[in-house]
Structures are given as structure tokens and as C-alpha cells.
N, C-alpha and C positions, 0 to 999 in steps of 0.2 A: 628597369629591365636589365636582366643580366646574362653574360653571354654565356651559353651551357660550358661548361669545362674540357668535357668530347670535343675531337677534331675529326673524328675518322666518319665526314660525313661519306654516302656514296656518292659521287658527281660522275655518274654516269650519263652523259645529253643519248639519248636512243636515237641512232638516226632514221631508223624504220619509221619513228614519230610524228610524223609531218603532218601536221591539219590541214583542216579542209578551209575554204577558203581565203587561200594562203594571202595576204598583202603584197602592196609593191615593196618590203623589206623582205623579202624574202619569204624564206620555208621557215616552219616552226622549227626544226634542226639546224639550220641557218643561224635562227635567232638564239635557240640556248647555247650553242658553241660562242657566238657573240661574247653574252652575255657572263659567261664563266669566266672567258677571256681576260674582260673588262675588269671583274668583281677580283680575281685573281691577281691581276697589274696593280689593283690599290690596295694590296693585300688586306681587305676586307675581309672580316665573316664569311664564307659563303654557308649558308643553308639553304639546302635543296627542296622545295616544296613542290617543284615540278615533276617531282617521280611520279611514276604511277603502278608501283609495284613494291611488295617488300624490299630491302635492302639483301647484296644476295647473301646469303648463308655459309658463310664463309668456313666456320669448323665444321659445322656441319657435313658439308661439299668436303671439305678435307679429310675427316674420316671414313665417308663411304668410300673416297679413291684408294685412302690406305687400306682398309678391309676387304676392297674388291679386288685390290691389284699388289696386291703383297703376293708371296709364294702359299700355296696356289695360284698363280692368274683366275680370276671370276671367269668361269663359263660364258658369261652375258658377253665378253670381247670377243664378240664373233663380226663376219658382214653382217652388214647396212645395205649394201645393193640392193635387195630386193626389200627394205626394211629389217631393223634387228628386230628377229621372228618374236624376243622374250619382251618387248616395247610393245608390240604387236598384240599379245596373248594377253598382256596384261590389261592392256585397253579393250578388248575384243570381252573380257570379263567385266570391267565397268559398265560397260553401253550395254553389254546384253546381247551382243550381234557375234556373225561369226567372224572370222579374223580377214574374210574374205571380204570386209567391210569397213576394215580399219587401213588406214597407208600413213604412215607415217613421213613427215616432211623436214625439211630445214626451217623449223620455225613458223608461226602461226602464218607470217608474209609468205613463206612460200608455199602454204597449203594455198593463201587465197589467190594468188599469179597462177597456180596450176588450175585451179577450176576454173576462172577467168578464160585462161587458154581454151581448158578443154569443154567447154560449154557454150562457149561464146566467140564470134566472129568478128573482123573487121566492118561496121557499121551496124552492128547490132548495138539491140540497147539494154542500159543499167539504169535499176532505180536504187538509190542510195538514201540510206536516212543522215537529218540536215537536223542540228547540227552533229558531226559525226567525227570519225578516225581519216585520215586525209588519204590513205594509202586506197580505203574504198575507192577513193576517185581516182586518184593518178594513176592506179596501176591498171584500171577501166582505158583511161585515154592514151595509156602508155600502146596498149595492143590494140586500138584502134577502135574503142568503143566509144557509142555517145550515153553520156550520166545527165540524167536526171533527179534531181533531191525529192524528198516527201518529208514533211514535218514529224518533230518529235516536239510539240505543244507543250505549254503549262509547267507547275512548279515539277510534275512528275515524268517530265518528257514524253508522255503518250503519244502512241500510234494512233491515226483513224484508217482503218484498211479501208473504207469507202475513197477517201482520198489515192492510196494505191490502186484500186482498180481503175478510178479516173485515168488516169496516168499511164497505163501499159497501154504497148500499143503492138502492130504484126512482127515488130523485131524486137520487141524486149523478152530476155532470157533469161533475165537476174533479178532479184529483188537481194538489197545488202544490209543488215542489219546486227546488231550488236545487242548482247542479255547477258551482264549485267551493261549497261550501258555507257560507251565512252564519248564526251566527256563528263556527263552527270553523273555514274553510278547508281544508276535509278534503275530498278526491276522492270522488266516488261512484265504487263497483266498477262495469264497463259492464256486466258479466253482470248483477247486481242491477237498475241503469235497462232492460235491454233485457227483465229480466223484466216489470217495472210495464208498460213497454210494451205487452207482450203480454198482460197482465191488463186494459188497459186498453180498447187493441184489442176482446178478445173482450167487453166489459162495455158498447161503445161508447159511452164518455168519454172524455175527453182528458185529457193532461198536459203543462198548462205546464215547462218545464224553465228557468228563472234562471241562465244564464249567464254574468254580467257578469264574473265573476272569473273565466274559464276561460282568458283568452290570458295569465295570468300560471302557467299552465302552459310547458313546454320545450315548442315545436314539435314535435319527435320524440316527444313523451309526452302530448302534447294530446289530451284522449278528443274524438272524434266528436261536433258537436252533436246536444243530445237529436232532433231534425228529421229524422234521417237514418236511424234507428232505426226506424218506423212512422206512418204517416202519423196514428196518434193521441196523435203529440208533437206541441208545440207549442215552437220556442224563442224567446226574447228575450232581447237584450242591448242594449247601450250603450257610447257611448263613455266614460263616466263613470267607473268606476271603472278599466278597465285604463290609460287616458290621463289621468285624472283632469282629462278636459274638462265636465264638469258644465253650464259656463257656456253651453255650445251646444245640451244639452238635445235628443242626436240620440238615439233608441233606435229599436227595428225590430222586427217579428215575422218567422217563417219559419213556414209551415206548408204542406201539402201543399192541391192545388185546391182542392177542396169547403167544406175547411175556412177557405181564407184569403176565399172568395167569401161568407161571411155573416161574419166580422169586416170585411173590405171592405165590406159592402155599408151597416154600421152605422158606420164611420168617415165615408164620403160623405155621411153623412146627420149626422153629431155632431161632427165635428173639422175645426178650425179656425185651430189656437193654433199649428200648426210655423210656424217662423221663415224666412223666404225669408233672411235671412241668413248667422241661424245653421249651418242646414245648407247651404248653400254652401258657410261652411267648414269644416264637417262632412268633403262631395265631397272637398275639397283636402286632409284629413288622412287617408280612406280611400284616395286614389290615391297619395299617400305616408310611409303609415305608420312607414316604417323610421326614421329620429330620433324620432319616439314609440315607438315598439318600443325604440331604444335608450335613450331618458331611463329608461323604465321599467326595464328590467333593469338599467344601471347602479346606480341606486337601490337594488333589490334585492340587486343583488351587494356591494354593501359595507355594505346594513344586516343580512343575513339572517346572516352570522357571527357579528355582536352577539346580535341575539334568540337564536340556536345556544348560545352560552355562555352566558347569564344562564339560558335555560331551564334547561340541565343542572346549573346550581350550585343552581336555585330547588330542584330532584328532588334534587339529592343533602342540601341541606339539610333536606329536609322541608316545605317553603316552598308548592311545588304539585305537582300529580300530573297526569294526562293528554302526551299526544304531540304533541309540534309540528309541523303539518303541512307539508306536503314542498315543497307550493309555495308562491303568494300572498302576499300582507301582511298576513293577521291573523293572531292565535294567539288560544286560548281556554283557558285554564287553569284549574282548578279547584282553587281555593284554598285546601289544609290548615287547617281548624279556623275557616274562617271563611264563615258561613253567608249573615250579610247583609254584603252586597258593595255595597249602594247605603249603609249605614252606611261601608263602610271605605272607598272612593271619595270621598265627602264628607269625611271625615278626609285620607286622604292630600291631597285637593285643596288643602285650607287650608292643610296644613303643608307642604306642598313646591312647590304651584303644577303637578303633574302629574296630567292626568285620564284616567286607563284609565273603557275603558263598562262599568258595572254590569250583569250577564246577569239580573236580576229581569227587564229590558226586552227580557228574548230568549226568558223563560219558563222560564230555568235558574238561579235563585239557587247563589250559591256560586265561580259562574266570574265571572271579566272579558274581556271582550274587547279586546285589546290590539291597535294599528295601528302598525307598525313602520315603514311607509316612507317613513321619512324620512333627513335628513341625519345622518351617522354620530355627531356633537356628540351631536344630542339626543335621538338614540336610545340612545345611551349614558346620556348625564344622567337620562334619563326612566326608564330603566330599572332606573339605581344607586337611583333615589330609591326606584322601588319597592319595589326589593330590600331596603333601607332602612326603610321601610314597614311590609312585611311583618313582618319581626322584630320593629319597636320593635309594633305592632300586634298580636302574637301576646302576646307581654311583657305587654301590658295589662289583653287580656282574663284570661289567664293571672289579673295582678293581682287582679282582678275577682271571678274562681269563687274563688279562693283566700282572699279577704275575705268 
């Protein structure tokens, strides 16, 4: 195995990234700041496999600034206060809705703190999907809500909405859920979302739906945002994870009138923090998407044959079990004969300098969640290591029971 010749991994730890069922070591933010730490003091390798987003687009990003903010100044450098109106129009044409329906946010966290807020009260309740994004939870019990999980089953993390309706009770207001799904990357069936929908509708609660990872769907295969569905979805996304623009901190809500007029009406009154910059150039990457569409899928197309093969040799070895999902950049594997995954992470780290995230911090001990999109080198090297890993790591325990 050899190490790729590239250094310019991205080592960004997201601290927004905190799973759900956090350990007594802490938060999963906690843990990759550790862990970088550590890998960095023994000046090891580090390769990054705990991203969960393209790396960001560095020339890219750099050229729009220089063409939007050269002499002329781009138009799009207007306020943000009331949302940048051209962020605004341009998603108001995506969804299909009028602009009176779109709110733009500081980032995909701050759309879902704001509907939390304005939806939901001190002792009302949240149902949350398990295993999940850890922010669903904390930001619920941060404003005083109580959370509830529901399963996401099987190799394809399936819903049962007969299971959600069990579940609601005279103060649940929220149902929270995620399509393309984090941590698996696994599709929701539409039948199954259009059902909750309609459970949700009739029970009159809402459901957020997490879409950030949905355009790393094929166009022609791309489900429908949850918004389109019933007017008791709610969706949000961001530019963050499908462009892996982070730094610009554009996210948005969709929702239908009634409902977008009391999250509006509590934004006007509590937010502050969007960037008249930022999203400016926010405007300039929504009005020309297609080289971020293309960096993206490029990436993809030349890392996802990698993770295609290591998966299928890790299944035929014995190594992990579950299915690799069909789009996306994560995988979630569930690892043959090894239960704590934030031990064998910590192990692998030190000895190879490669950090897959431990699923303790997603509320699923035993899996890792693995970020492939990267450069073909170190998705390669990141992945022999693991492969690597695994074995000499099964050997030992092995060792272990047998002593």
C-alpha cells in the first residue's frame, strides 16, 4: 500500500456535525478535533474519510469572487436582511413556489433552530429518525423540547409510518427526517415520505425533511422535494454539502403560506447573522450552478468505482455486511464482529493516520460512516488502509477471546 503523493487533504472537523447518541467521550465534534489532534502530533498521514461533503471548490469559489467583485461590483452585493432577494428568486424558481415561500438562512442548522423555534414550544414534542444527524436532537432539547426516535430498519434504512403514528401524541409538533439519508445515504421510498405526509397532514404537525444531500441524486432520479408533497412538509437545504460551500453558510427553507408566515414572522423578529456577502455569492453560484454541478459529479465519477470495489471485496471477505447506497458520498457499513467502532477508529487512526466517523455519534454502534469524495489517490489509500485495518483488527480481537 502506498501513500497518494497529494497532501492537500481538506481536514475540515464540521462542528455543526454532532451525532446522535453521543458517548460518555464526548460529542462527535469533540471526537474528530481529538483525533486530528493526535494524528497531526505524530505527524502521520492524515486522510479524511469522515467528510461528508465534496471538498470545497476552491478555484472554482475563487473565480466567481473575482468575476462578481471586480469593477463592476456584481449587483447580487446587496442586503441580506430581509434575505438576498436574487438567492431568493432563484430558489423560488427551483421549487416551483413563489418567493413568498422561500427564506433564506445562515446555513441548513439555522433553518432547522428556526422552525424548532417557531413551530414548537417548551414541552412539546419531537419525533426524530434513529439512527440520525445529532443536531435533530440537541437543538429539540436545547429549546426545551422532548425527542422521541423511530427507526430507520434494514440494509436500506426504511421508514415504517405505522411506527410514527404509534408514537405521536397531544404535543407532538414535529416529525424530523432526512432524504438522501444521514448517516447511510440511502433514498427514502416516495411512497413511504408521501405516506408520513399524509399522517402528518391529518394529525396537523409538520415534517421537516433534510435535503442537503438530495442533488447528489441523477437529475432524472432525483425524488421530489419533501415541500411538494403536502403542505405539512417542510424542506431545507444548503449549499454545503452538495457544493461543499460551507464557507458561505447559504441554507433556506420552503414551506407552504401559513406555515412559512409564523417561521417568517420569528425570523424578523430574531435573525440577524446572514452575510450580505456571503450570499451574494451564494446568488452567483445559484444562477450558475453547472461547474459546481460538474466538480461535483466529476468527483464522484471517479471515486465511487473505488468505494464499488473495496465494498464488495470488504462483503465477500466477511469484513462488513449492509448495501452501498446508490447515490451520494457516504457509505455506512456495519462492521463484522466489531461492536465498538469508536475503539477501532481510534486504533486505526494512530496506526495508519485514516479517520472513518465512529456511528456510536449517529446512535448506531458497530457501523462507520465512511466520506468518499475525494481524490481517487486517497480514496484509494484510505481505503486499502482500512481494508488493512480490518483484518489485522479482527486478528486481534480474535487474539484476545482466544487468550
Amino acid at each position: 500500500m502506498t501513500r497518494p503523493e497529494s497532501s492537500d487533504f481538506v481536514l475540515t472537523a464540521l462542528a455543526s456535525e454532532a451525532e446522535p447518541g453521543t458517548p460518555a467521550s464526548g460529542s462527535y465534534s469533540q471526537w474528530i478535533r481529538k483525533m486530528i489532534r493526535a494524528v497531526r502530533s505524530e505527524r502521520t498521514l492524515l486522510v479524511s474519510l469522515f467528510d461528508s461533503s465534496v471538498p470545497e471548490p476552491f478555484e472554482l469559489l475563487r473565480q466567481i469572487v473575482l468575476d462578481g467583485f471586480s469593477e463592476p461590483t456584481t449587483s447580487r452585493y446587496t442586503s441580506a436582511f430581509n434575505g438576498n432577494p436574487y438567492v431568493v428568486q432563484q430558489l423560488a424558481r427551483r421549487y416551483g413556489v413563489s418567493d413568498d415561500q422561500i427564506l433564506s438562512t445562515t446555513g441548513a442548522t439555522g433553518a432547522l433552530s428556526l422552525i424548532y423555534r417557531a413551530l414548537a414550544g417548551p414541552g412539546d414534542h419531537v419525533l426524530v429518525e434513529a439512527p440520525g444527524f445529532d443536531l435533530f436532537h440537541t437543538i429539540a432539547h436545547t429549546h426545551g423540547l422532548s425527542v422521541d426516535g423511530f427507526e430507520r430498519r434494514g440494509d436500506k434504512f426504511t421508514i415504517d409510518p405505522d411506527e410514527i403514528a404509534a408514537k405521536i401524541g397531544p404535543r407532538t409538533r414535529l416529525i424530523v427526517l432526512s432524504n438522501l439519508h444521514n448517516p447511510s445515504g440511502m433514498a427514502l421510498d416516495p411512497g413511504t415520505l408521501a405516506a408520513v405526509a399524509r399522517l402528518a397532514k391529518a394529525r396537523g404537525i409538520h415534517v421537516i425533511v433534510d435535503e442537503v444531500y438530495a442533488d447528489y441524486v441523477d437529475p432524472e432520479r432525483r425524488p421530489s422535494p419533501g415541500v411538494t408533497l403536502s403542505p405539512a412538509v417542510i424542506s431545507v437545504n444548503s449549499l454545503t454539502k452538495s457544493y461543499g460551500l460551507s464557507t458561505l453558510r447559504c441554507g433556506w427553507i420552503v414551506a407552504e403560506d401559513a406555515t412559512m408566515r409564523r417561521i417568517r414572522a420569528l425570523a424578523e423578529e430574531t435573525e440577524f447573522g446572514i452575510s450580505n456577502l456571503a450570499h451574494a455569492v451564494a446568488a452567483l453560484v445559484l444562477e450558475r450552478p453547472a461547474p459546481f454541478d460538474s466538480y461535483r459529479d466529476e468527483i464522484l465519477r471517479k471515486a465511487r468505482p473505488i468505494i464499488e470495489s473495496y465494498h464488495a471485496h470488504w462483503q465477500g471477505e466477511g469484513l462488513v455486511s449492509g448495501t452501498l447506497p446508490q447515490f451520494g458520498c457516504i457509505a455506512f457499513p456495519r462492521l463484522c464482529g466489531i461492536d465498538d467502532t469508536i475503539g477501532f477508529s481510534e486504533w486505526l487512526a494512530d496506526r495508519c493516520g485514516v479517520i472513518v466517523a465512529p456511528a456510536e455519534y449517529f446512535g448506531s454502534a458497530g457501523h462507520v460512516r465512511i466520506g468518499f469524495a475525494r481524490a481517487p489517490a486517497d480514496v484509494d489509500y484510505g481505503l486499502q488502509a482500512l481494508t488493512d485495518g480490518l483484518i489485522h483488527y479482527r486478528d486481534l480481537q480474535a487474539g484476545k477471546r482466544g487468550g
